[in-house]
N, C-alpha and C positions, 0 to 999 in steps of 0.2 A: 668617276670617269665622266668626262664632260665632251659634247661636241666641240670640235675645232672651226671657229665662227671664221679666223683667217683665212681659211680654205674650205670654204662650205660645200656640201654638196649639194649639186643645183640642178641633176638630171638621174635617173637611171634607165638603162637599157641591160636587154637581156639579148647581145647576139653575139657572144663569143662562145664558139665551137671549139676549144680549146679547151677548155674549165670543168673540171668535176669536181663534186660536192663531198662524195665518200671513194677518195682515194681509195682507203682502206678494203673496197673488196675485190683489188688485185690482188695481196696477196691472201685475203681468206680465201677466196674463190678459185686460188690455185691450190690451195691447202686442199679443199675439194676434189678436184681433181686426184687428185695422188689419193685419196682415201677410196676414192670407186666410187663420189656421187653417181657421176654419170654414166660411169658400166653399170652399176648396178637398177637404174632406173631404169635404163635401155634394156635390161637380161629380164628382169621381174617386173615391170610393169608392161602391158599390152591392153591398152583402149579401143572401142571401136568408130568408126567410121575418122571423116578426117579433123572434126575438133581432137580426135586423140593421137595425133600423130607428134612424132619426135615427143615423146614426152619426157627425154631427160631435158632436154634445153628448157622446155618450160614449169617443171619441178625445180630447174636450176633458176630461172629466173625470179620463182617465188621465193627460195628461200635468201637470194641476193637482197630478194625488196623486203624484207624480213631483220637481215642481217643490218641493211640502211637505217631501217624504223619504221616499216610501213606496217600496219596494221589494220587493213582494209585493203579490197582488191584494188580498188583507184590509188591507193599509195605505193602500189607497186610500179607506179607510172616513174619513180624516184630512178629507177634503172635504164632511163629512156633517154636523159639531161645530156645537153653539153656535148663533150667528147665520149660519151659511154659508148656508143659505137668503134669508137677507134681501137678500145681496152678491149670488149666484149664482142661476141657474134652472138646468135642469134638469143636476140633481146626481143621478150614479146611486147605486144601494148596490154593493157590488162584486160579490154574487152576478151581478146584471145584467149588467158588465162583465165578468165571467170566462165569460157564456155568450156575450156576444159576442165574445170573443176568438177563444172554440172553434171560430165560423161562417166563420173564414178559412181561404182558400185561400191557394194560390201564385200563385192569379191575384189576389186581394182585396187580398196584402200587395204586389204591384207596384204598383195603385192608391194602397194607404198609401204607398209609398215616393215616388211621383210627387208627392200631396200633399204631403210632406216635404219635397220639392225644391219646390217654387211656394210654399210659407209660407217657407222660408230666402230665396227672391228677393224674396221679399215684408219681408221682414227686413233682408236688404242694402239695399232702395230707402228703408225708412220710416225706420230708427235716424238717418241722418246730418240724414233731412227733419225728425222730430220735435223732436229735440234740438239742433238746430244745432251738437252735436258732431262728434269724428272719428267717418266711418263704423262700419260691423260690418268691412267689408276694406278700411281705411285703406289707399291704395298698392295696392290694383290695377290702378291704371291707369298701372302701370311693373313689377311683379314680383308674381307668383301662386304659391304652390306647393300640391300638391297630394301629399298624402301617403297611402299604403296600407299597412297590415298588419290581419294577422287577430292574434287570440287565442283560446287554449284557456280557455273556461268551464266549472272541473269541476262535475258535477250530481253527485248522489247515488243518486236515483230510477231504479232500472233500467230502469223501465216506460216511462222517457221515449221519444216516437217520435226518432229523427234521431239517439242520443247514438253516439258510437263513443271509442276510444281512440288518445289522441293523444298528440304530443309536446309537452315542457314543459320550463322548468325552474325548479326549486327547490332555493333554496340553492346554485349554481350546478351542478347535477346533473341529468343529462339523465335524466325521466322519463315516462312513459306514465299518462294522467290520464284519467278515463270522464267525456265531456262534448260543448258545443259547442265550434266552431270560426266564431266572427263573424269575417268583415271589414269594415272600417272606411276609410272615407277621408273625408278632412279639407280643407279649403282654410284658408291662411293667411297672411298677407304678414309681410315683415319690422316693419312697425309694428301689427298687429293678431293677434291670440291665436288658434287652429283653433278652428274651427266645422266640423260633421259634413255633410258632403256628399250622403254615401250609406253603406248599411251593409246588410247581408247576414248572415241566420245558415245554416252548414251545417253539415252532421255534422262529429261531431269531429276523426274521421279522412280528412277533407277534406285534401287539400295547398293550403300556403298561397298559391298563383299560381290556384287552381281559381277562376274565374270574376271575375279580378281584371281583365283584357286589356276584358271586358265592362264593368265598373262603373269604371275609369278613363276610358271614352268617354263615359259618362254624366256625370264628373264634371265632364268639361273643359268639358262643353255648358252644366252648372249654373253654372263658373265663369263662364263669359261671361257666363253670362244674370244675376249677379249684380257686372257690372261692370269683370270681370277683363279690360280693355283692351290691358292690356301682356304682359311677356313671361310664358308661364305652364311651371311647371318641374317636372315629373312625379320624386317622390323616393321611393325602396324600397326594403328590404334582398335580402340575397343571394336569399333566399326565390321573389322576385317577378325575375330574371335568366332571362327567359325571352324568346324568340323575338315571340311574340304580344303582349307586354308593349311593348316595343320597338319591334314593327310600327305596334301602336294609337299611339303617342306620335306616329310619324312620318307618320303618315297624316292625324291632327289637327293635325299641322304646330305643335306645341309640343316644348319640351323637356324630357330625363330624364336624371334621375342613379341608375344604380343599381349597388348594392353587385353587385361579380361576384365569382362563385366561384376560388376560388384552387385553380385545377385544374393538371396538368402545363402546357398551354401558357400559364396566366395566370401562373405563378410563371416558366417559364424566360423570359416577357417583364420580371420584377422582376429576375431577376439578371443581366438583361444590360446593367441600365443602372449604367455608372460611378457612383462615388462621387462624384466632382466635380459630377454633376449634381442630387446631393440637397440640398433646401433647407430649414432649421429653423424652426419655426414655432412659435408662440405657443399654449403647450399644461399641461397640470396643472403644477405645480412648474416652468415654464419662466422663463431670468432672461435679463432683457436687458440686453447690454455695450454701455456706451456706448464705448469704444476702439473697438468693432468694426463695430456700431450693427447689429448681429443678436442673435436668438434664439439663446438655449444649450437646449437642449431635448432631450426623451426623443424628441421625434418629427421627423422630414424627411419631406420630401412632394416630389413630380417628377413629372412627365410625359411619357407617348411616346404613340403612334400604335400600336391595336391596330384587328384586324377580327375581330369577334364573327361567331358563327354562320358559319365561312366554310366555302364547298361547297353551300349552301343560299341558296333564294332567298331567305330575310331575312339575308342578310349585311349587316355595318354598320361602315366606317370611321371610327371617331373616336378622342376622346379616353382615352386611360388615364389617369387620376389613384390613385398609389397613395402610400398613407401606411407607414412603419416604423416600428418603435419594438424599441427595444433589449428583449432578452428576456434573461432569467438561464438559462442550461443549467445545471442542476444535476450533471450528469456531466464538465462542466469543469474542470480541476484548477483553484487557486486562482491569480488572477492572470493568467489567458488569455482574459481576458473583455474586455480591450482591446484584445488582440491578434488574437484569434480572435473578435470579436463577432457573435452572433446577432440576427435579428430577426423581429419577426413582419410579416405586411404585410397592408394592407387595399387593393385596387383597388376600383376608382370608374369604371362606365364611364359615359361622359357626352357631351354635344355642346352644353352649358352654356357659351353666352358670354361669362362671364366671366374674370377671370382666376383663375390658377395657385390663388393663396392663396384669393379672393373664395368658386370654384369648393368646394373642398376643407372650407371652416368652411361653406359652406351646405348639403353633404352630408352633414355629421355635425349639425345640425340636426335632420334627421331624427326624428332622434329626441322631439322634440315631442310626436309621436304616439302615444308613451309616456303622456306625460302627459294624454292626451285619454282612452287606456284605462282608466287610473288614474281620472279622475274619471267615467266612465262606472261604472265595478265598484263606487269606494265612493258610490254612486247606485243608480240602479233596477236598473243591471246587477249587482248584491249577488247575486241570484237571477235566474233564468229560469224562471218559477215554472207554468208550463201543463204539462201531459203531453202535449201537442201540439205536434208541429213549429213550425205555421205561427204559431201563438197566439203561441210566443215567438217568431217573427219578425216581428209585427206588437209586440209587446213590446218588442222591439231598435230600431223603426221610431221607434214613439212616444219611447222613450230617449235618441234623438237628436233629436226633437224639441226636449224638454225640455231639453237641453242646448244648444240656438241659441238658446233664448227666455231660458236664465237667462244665457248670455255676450251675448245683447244688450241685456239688464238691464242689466249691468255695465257698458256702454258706454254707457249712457244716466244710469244713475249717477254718471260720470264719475272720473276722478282714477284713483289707484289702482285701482278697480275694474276697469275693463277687462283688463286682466292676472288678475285675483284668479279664486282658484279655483271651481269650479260650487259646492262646500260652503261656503266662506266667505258665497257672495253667500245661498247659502242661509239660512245659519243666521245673519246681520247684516242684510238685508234682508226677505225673503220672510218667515220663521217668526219674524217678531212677534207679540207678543200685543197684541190693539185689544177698545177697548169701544164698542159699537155704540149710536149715540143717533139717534133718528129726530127729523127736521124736518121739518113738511108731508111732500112727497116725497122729501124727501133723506136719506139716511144721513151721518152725522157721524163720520168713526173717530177715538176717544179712546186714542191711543198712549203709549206710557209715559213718563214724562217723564226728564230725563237722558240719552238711550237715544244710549247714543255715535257710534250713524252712523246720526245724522237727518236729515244732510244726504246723505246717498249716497239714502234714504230718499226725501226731496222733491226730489231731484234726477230721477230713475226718475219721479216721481209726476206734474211738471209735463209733464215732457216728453209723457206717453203721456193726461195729463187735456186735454178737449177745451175752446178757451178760449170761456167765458161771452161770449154775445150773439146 
């Protein structure tokens, strides 16, 4: 692509009131609407004095500057441009929003967090009604999972309240990072993509099980109440291998699969199962014989019968599922690596009714949850931008807002989208640029013409526009 020297550009001016940037959060921000953002914020949130007043409009405005791509409170000025007045009412400036941020407590942001949970059920019931698409959680009414980990958010600002030094790593190197520690949990079935459940910021030197056993009972409750009929399967790494963790699952009468620590009695339970009982599984660089009609593979996987926590009244017989995989000892002479071979192991405690193999690939799944941080971080969670605890924990709250409202865009979009990343939907739907034409009372948005996914576009648009009559 090259500039066109015949018709140069030879000025720019910024005074057309007419022009918006992110078309797109007409019809997310009416998606909104219909899901109970704003009843719900107005029913469960109550601030004091008057930096806290109306605060659905300005919960709704931050997750709008969210939805656009802001990630800092000054980027929330992104909802201010152009004709955004003429689409939207009350649009704050972000000085507004940063002092209402400030007026949260611990108790203010459990009310935002409660809200967050009634607009996602509110989201679960409307996307499949609107669209007559597949749901937000296609298939919970046969398999749920619910997933938890935290992450270290490094800050800079010493001044921060709540920051501590945490573990990390980088470049696969265990470091200590000055920051938050959020957790996250996710619901998501085998045919639909995670959506944010609940989420928590704590200091950073927080351990990552602190308050996890709490916010996993909230979640199961969310799941049901968003549909989750069938079996629902609580999934965490070694981290979250905890007594209380384990007790909540069983108490809820759902199930869990979690990474266990590979301690003296979890390894002398690996090495005591024969080799005849290891099975090869379908895994990187794995090739299937058909002579044989198995996997050739770096990995086997087996099962036995361990009892967790035992001596304690949360003891718990079940399932062990542990995976190997060949490891290279570098102090091995050359050649005794098939003779002498090493391995490392992963266990899996569990009480997961399915099978052996079914069991074992929807615990290394898992890892999903990755990818929900990933699109949180390059999003509003870029920063944590308050000097107040709570500020960014109602910051985290509305982050995850904005992250159900732009995956059930995507669902409503349909095709590919549903899958497609919270940036993607971002930057191909929501942040169009529209020229604004008024009729009697109507606004007319004049969108670009070409514009390669105008159908994911009016697909999102019909669904959530109310039909004439």
């Amino acid at each position: 692509m090259r500039l066109r020297h015949d018709a140069p550009v030879t000025a720019v001016t910024f005074d057309d009131p007419n022009l918006v940037s992110c078309a797109g959060l007409v019809p997310v921000m009416r998606l909104a609407e219909q899901a109970g953002l704003h009843d719900a914020v107005a029913d469960r949130v109550s601030l004091p004095t008057d930096k806290g007043a109306n605060p659905a409009g300005k919960v709704a405005t931050i997750v709008a500057g969210m939805l656009a791509g802001a990630d800092s409170i000054d980027d929330l000025d992104v909802a201010r441009h152009g004709g955004m007045r003429s689409l939207f009412t009350s649009v704050y400036a972000p000085s507004t929003l940063g002092s209402f941020l400030r007026t949260f407590s611990h108790g203010h942001v459990r009310q935002l967090q409660a809200a967050a949970r009634d607009t996602l059920i509110g989201l679960a019931r409307r996307a499949p009604l609107l669209a007559r698409r597949a749901p937000l959680l296609a298939g919970a009414d046969v398999l749920t999972f619910v997933d938890i980990d935290s992450m270290l958010r490094r800050v800079y600002g010493k001044q921060k309240q709540g920051i501590g030094f945490g573990h990390a790593k980088v470049g696969g190197y265990n470091v200590w990072l000055r920051g938050y520690n959020p957790l996250v949990a996710t619901l998501s079935t085998p045919l639909s993509a995670p959506v944010v459940a609940a989420t928590r910021l704590r200091a950073g030197n927080a351990g990552s099980a602190r308050g996890a056993a709490r916010m996993i009972a909230e979640t199961i409750t969310t799941a049901r109440s968003c549909g989750a009929t069938g079996e629902i399967v609580v999934r965490a790494d070694s981290a979250f291998y905890a007594k209380t963790v384990i007790s909540t699952c069983r108490r809820h009468k759902v199930r869990f699969s979690v990474t266990a620590r590979i301690d003296a009695k979890i390894r002398a339970a690996c090495d005591s199962i024969s080799d005849e009982q290891w099975i090869d599984i379908r895994y990187p660089r794995a090739i299937w014989d058909e002579n044989e009609q198995r996997w050739i593979s770096d990995a086997q996987i087996v099962e036995t019968t361990y009892t967790a926590f035992a001596g304690t009244r949360h003891a718990v017989t079940t399932r062990l599922i542990v995976r190997r995989i060949r490891s290279d000892d570098p102090h091995q002479a050359c050649g005794q690596q098939e003779l002498l071979p090493a391995y490392r192991y992963h266990a899996v405690l569990t009480d997961s009714p399915f099978t052996l193999v079914q069991a074992e690939a929807q615990h290394r799944q898992h890892a999903i949850i990755e990818q929900v941080n990933a699109d949180l971080i390059a999003g509003p969670l870029a920063h944590l931008p308050s000097g107040r605890f709570s500020a960014n924990d109602a910051w985290l709250t509305c982050a995850g807002i904005a992250h159900n409202l732009t995956r059930a865009a995507g669902h409503l979009a349909a095709g590919t989208w549903t899958a497609a990343r919270p940036a993607t939907i971002r930057t191909r739907i929501i942040s169009v640029a529209a020229r604004l034409a008024h009729r009697a009372r109507a606004v007319h948005l004049h969108l670009p013409e070409h514009w390669p996914w105008q159908a994911a576009f009016d697909n999102l648009f019909t669904a959530v526009h109310p039909v004439p009559g």
